[in-house]
ZAGU-854302 format. One record per residue (C-alpha): residue in one letter; residue number from 0; z, x, y. Coordinates in Angstrom, 1 decimal. Last residue first. Example, Ala and Ser with C-alpha at 12.3 -4.5 7.8 and 13.67 -1.06 7.14 Angstrom:
! ZAGU-854302
   residuo   num        w        u        v
         S     1      7.1     13.7     -1.1
         A     0      7.8     12.3     -4.5
***
This chain:
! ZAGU-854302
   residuo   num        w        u        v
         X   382      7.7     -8.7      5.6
         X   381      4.2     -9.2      7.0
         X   380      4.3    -11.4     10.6
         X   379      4.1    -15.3     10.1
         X   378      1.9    -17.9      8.7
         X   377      0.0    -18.1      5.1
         X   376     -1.8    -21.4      4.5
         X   375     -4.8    -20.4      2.3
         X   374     -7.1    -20.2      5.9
         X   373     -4.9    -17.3      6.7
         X   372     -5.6    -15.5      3.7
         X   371     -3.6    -14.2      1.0
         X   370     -5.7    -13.9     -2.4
         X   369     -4.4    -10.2     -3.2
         X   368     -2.5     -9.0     -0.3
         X   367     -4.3     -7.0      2.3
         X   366     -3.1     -3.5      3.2
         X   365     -0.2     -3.7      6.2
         X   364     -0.7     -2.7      9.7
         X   363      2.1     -1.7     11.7
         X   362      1.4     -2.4     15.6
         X   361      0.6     -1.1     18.7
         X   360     -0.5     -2.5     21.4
         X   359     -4.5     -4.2     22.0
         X   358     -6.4     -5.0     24.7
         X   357    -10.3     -5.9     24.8
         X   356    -12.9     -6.6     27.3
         X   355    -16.2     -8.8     25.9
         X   354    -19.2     -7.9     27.0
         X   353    -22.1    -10.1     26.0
         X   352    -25.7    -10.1     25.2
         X   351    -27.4    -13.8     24.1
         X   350    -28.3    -15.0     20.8
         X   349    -30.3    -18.0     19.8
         X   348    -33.9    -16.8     21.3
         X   347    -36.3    -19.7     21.3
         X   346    -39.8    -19.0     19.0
         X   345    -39.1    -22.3     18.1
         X   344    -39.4    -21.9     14.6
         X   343    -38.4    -18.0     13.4
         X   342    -35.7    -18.4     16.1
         X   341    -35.4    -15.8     18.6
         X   340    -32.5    -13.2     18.3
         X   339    -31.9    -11.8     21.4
         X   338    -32.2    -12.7     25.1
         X   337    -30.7    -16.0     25.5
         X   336    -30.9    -16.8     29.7
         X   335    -32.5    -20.4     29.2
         X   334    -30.5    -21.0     26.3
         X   333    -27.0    -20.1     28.1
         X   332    -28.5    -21.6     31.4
         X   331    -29.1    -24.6     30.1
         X   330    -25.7    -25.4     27.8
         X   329    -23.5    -23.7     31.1
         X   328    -25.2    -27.0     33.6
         X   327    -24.2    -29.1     30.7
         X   326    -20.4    -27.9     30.7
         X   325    -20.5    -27.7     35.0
         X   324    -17.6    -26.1     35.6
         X   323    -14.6    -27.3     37.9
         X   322    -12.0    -26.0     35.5
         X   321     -9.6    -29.2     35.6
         X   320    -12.4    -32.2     36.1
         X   319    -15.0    -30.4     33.9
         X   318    -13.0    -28.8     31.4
         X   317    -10.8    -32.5     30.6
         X   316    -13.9    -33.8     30.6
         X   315    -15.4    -32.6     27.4
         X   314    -12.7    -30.6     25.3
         X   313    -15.8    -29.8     23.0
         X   312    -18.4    -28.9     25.3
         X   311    -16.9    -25.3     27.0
         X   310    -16.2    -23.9     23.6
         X   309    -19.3    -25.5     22.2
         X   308    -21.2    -23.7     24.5
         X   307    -20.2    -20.4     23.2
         X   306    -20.8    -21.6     19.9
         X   305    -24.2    -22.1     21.2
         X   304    -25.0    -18.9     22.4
         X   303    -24.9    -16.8     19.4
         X   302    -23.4    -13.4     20.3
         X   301    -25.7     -9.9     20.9
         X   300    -23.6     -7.3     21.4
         X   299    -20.6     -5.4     23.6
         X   298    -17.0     -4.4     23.0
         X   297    -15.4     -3.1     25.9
         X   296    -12.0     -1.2     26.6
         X   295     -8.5     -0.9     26.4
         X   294     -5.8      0.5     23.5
         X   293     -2.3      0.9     24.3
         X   292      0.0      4.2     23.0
         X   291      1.7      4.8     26.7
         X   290     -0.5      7.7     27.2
         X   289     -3.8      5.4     27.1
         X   288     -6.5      5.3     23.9
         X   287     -9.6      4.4     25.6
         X   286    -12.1      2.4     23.7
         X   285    -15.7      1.9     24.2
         X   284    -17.3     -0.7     21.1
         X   283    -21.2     -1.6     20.0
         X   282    -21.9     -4.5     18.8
         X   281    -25.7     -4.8     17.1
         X   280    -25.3     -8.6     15.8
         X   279    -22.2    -10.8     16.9
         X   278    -20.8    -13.4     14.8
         X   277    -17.9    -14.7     17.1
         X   276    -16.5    -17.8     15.9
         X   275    -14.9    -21.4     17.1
         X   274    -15.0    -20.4     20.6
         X   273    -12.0    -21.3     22.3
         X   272    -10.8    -25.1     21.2
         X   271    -11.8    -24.1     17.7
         X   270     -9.3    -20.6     18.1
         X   269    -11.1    -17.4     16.6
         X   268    -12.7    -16.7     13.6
         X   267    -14.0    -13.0     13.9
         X   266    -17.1    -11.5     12.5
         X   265    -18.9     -8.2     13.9
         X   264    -21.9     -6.9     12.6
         X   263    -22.3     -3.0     13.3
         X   262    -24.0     -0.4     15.5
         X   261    -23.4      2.8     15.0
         X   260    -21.8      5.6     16.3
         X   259    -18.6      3.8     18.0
         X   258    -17.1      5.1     21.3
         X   257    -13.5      6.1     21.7
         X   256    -12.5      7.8     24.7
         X   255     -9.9      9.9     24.8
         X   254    -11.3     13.1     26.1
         X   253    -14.4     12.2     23.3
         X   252    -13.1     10.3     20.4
         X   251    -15.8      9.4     17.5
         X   250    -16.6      5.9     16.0
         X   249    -17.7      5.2     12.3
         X   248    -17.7      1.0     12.2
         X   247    -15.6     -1.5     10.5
         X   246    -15.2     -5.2     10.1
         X   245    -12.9     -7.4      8.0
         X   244    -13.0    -11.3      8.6
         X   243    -15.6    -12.5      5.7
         X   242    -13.6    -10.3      3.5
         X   241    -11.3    -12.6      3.1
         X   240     -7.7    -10.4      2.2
         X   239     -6.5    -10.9      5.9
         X   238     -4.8     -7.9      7.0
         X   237     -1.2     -8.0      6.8
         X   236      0.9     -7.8     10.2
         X   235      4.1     -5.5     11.4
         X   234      5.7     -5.5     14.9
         X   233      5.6     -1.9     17.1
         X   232      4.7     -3.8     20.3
         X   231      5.5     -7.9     20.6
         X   230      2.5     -9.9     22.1
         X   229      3.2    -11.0     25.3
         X   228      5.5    -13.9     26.5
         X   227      7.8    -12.2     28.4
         X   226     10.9    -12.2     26.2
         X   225      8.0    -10.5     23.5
         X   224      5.6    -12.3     21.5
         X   223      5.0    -12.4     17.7
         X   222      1.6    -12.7     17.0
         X   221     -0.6    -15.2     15.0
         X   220     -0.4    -14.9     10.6
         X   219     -2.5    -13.3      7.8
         X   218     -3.9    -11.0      9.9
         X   217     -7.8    -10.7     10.9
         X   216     -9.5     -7.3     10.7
         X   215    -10.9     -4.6     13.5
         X   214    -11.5     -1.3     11.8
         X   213    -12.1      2.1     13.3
         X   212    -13.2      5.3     11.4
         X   211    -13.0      8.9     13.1
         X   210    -15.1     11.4     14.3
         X   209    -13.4     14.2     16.6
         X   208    -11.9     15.2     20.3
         X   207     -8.5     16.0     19.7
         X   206     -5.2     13.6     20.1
         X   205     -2.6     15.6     22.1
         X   204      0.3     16.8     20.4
         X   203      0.2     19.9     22.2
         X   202     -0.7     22.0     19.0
         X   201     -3.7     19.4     18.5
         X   200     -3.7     16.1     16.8
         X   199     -6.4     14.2     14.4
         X   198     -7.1     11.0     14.4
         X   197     -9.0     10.2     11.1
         X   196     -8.3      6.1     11.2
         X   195     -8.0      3.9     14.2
         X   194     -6.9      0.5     13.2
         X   193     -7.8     -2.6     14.7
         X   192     -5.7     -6.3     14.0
         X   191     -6.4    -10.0     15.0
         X   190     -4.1    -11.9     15.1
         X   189     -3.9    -15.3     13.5
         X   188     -4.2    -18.7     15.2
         X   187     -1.9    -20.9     16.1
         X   186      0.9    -19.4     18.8
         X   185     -2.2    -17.2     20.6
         X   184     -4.5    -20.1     21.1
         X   183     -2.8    -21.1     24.6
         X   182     -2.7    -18.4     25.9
         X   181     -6.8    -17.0     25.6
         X   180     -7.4    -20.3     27.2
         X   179     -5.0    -20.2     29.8
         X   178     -6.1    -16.3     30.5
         X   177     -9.5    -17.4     30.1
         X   176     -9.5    -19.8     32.8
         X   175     -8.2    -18.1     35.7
         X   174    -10.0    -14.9     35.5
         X   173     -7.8    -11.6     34.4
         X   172     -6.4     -9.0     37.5
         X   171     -7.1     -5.4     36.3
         X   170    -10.0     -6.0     36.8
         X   169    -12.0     -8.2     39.1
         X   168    -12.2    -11.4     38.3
         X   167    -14.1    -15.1     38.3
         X   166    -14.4    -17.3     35.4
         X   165    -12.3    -20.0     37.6
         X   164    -14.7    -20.0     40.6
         X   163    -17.8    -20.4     38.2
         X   162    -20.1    -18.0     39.5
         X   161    -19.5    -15.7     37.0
         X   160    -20.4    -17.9     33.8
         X   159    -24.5    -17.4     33.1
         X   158    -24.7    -13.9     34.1
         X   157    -21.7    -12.7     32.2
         X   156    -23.3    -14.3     29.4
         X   155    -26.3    -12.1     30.3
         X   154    -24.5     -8.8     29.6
         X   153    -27.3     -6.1     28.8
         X   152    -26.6     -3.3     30.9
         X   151    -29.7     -1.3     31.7
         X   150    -28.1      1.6     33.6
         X   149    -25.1      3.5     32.3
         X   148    -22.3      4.1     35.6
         X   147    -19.8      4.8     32.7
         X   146    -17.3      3.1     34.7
         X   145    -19.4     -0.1     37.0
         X   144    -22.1     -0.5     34.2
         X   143    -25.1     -0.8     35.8
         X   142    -26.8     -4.5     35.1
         X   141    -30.2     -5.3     34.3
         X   140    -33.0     -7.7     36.3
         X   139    -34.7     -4.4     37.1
         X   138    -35.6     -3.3     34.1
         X   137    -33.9     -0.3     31.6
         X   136    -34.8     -0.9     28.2
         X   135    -32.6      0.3     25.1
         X   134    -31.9     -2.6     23.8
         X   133    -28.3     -2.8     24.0
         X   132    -27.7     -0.9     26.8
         X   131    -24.3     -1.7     26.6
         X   130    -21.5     -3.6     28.9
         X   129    -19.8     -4.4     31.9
         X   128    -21.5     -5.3     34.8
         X   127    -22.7     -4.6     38.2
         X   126    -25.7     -5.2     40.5
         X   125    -25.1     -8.8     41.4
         X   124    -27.4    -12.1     40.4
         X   123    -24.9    -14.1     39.1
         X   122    -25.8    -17.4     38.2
         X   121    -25.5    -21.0     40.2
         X   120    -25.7    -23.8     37.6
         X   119    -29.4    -25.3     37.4
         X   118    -28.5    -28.7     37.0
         X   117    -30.8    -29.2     34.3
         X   116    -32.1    -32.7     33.6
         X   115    -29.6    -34.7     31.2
         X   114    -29.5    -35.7     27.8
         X   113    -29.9    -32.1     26.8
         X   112    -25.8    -32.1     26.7
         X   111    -26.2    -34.2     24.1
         X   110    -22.3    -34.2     22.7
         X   109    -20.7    -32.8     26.2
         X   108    -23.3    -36.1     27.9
         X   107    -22.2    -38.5     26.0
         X   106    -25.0    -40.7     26.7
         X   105    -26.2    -43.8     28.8
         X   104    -29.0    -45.6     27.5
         X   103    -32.9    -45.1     29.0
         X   102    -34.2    -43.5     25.6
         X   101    -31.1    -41.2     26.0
         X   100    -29.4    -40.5     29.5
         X    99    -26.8    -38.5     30.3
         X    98    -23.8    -39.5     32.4
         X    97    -21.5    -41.2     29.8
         X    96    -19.1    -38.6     30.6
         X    95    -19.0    -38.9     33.8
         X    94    -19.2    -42.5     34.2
         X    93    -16.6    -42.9     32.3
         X    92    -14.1    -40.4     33.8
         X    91    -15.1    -42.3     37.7
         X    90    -14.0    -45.6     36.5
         X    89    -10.4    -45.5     36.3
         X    88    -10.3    -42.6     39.0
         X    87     -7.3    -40.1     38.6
         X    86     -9.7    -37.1     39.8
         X    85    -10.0    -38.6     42.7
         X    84     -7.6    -41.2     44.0
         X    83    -11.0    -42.6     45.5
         X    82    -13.9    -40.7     43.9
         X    81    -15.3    -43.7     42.2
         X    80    -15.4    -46.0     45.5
         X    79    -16.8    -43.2     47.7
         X    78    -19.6    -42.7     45.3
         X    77    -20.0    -46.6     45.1
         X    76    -20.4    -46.8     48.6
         X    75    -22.9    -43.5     48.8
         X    74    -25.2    -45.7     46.3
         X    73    -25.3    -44.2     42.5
         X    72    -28.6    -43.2     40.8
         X    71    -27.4    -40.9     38.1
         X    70    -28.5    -38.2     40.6
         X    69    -25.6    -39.5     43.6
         X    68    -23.1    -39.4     40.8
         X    67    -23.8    -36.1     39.8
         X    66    -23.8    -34.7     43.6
         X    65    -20.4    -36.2     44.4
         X    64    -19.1    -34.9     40.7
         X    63    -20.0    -31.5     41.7
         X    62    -18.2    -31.8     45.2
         X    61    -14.7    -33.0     43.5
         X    60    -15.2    -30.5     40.4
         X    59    -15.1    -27.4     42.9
         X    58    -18.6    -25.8     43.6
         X    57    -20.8    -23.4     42.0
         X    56    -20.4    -20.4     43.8
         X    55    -23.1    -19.4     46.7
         X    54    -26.9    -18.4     46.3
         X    53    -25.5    -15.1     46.7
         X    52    -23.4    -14.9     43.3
         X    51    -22.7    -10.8     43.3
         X    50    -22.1    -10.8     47.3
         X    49    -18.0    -10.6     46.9
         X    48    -17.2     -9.1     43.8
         X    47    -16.2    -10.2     40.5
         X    46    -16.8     -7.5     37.9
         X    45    -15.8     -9.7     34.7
         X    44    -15.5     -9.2     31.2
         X    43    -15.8    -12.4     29.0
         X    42    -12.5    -12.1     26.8
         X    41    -10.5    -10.4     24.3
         X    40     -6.5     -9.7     25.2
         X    39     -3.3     -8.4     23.5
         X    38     -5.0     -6.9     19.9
         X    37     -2.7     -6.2     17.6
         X    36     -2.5     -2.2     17.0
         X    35     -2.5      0.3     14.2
         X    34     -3.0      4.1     14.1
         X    33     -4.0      6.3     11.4
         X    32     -3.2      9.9     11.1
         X    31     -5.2     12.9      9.9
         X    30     -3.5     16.4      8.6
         X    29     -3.5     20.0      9.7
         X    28     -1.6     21.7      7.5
         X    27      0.8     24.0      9.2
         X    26      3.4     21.2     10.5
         X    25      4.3     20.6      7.0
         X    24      6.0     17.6      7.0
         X    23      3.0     14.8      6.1
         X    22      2.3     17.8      2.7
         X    21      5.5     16.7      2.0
         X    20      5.1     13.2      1.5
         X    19      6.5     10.8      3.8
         X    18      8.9      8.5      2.1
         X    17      9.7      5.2      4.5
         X    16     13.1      4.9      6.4
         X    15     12.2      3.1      9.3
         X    14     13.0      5.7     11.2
         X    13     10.7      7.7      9.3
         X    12      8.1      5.3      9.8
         X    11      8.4      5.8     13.3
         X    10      8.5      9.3     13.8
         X     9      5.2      9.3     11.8
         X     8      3.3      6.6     13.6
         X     7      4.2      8.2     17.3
         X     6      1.6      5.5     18.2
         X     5      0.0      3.1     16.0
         X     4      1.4      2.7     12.8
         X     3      0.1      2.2      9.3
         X     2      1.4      1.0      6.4
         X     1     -1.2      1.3      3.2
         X     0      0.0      0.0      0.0
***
């Protein structure tokens, strides 16, 4: 059984009374370690600045719904009527929803979100963004990357959401949205785990420039937080035994800096009310491993749009009125600004390039368990 840690790993283990071998205690054989963390945060990564969305932002749910009534065909009087006690209005929810149109009957607009012309969202149109040059092009209508300063970002799902007032950031700070979202999944669904293998030290105790292995798995169980509501450093988890959630890619660290060699599938289930799964094709990862043992960085590819939708679609309303985002408005320009993948068919493309940032503390890792999944019904941290 494999028990990893992440940072000061050996000290640690001792502490906790494990057997190291004594090849581990010989300070003249140089020797690999592995380190374990939970990951803390994974979201859309934003560059918010002012000038990137020069058409304007999209506006607050109040003036959006204005301008949808007045295209379903609604008279300024019964505009004004709907939005009174806005956004508490009896009849101003159904009207909403119902707002697309299908053979000339209303339509649930979140479930057909084609049931209504394109609103034609406002989009960023800015000069940075994180991310990869995922296919190798470098044109005009591509991003720089604002810290390795690489041109020919591909990120067009940050190009479809950063003009939304509550997808908006610049790091460190989080957007709005995401950080409820991200929140609120954290109690019910299992975390997800990375482990840096083949880390080697130098006299100094510094880690050394070299290849190494890095996984990102699914545990068995969520997090544990801390008094403030984080995720809890230095607590254990067992990977997921489902295959279907374990990833890995060869990597190398350069001055602390992690970057993967190849490019790799990656699978992760993640919260239905979030995006129900990330399958994405060609991701690439950029880690830096920080003094105080954290991880933080970028993980870029190609993601299928429409569970991205769906995330936005599914709570209906509710996203609409509270987030003030446009859900049908985000179903166009995610297909309309798909860049990858097209379909053998349609000829449409059904992926889109992404960066996504990532956080992660450390954490003991445990070996899967024979059979134990978290879709068999298995909750809490490893004993």
């Amino acid at each position: 059984m494999a028990f990893q840690h992440g940072v000061g790993g050996l000290a640690r283990c001792a502490q906790a009374g494990l057997l190291l071998t004594a090849a581990l205690t010989l300070p003249s054989i140089a020797r690999a370690e592995t380190r374990g963390y939970v990951v803390s945060w994974f979201h859309l990564a934003t560059y918010s600045q002012d000038g990137d969305c020069p058409d304007g932002l999209n506006p607050p749910a109040d003036v959006m719904f204005r301008t949808i009534l007045k295209n379903i065909g609604k008279t300024p009087a019964e505009i004004d009527a709907l939005m009174e006690g806005f956004p508490n209005g009896k009849e101003l929810r159904p009207a909403v929803i119902n707002r697309g149109r299908i053979d000339g009957k209303p339509a649930n607009v979140y479930q057909n979100p084609a049931s209504e012309p394109d609103p034609q969202i406002k989009t960023v149109k800015g000069r940075f963004a994180f991310g990869f040059n995922l296919d190798g092009k470098v044109t005009p209508d591509d991003f720089t990357d604002p810290e390795t300063v690489e041109t020919g970002i591909d990120n067009q799902l940050y190009r479809v959401l950063g003009c939304f007032h509550t997808e908006r950031a610049m790091p460190p700070a989080r957007p709005t949205y995401p950080v409820i979202q991200w929140d609120m999944t954290r109690d019910q669904m299992p975390a997800w785990l990375v482990e840096i293998s083949g880390i080697e030290r130098g006299p100094d105790g510094a880690v050394k420039d070299g290849d190494v292995q890095i996984r990102i798995n699914r545990a068995t169980g969520p997090i544990t937080r801390n008094a403030t509501g984080d995720p809890q450093s230095d607590m254990t988890y067992r990977i997921d035994a489902n295959p279907r959630w374990q990833n890995a890619a060869p990597a190398t660290i350069r001055n602390g800096v992690l970057t993967t060699t190849a490019k790799f599938d990656f699978n992760m289930a993640d919260d239905p009310f979030a995006v129900p799964e990330y399958n994405m094709k060609e991701t690439r990862l950029r880690l830096r491993l920080d003094p105080d043992g954290s991880l933080k960085g970028i993980m870029g590819g190609y993601q299928p749009w429409r569970p991205i939708y769906v995330s936005f679609g599914l709570p209906g309303s509710t996203n609409e009125f509270n987030l003030s985002i446009d859900a049908p408005g985000i179903f166009y320009a995610l297909r309309r600004m798909a860049d990858a993948y097209p379909d053998p068919v349609t000829g449409k493309n059904t992926a889109i390039s992404a960066a996504f940032a990532i956080e992660a503390v450390p954490a003991f890792v445990l070996d899967p368990a024979p059979a134990k999944t978290a879709d068999s019904g298995a909750v809490g941290t490893a004993n």
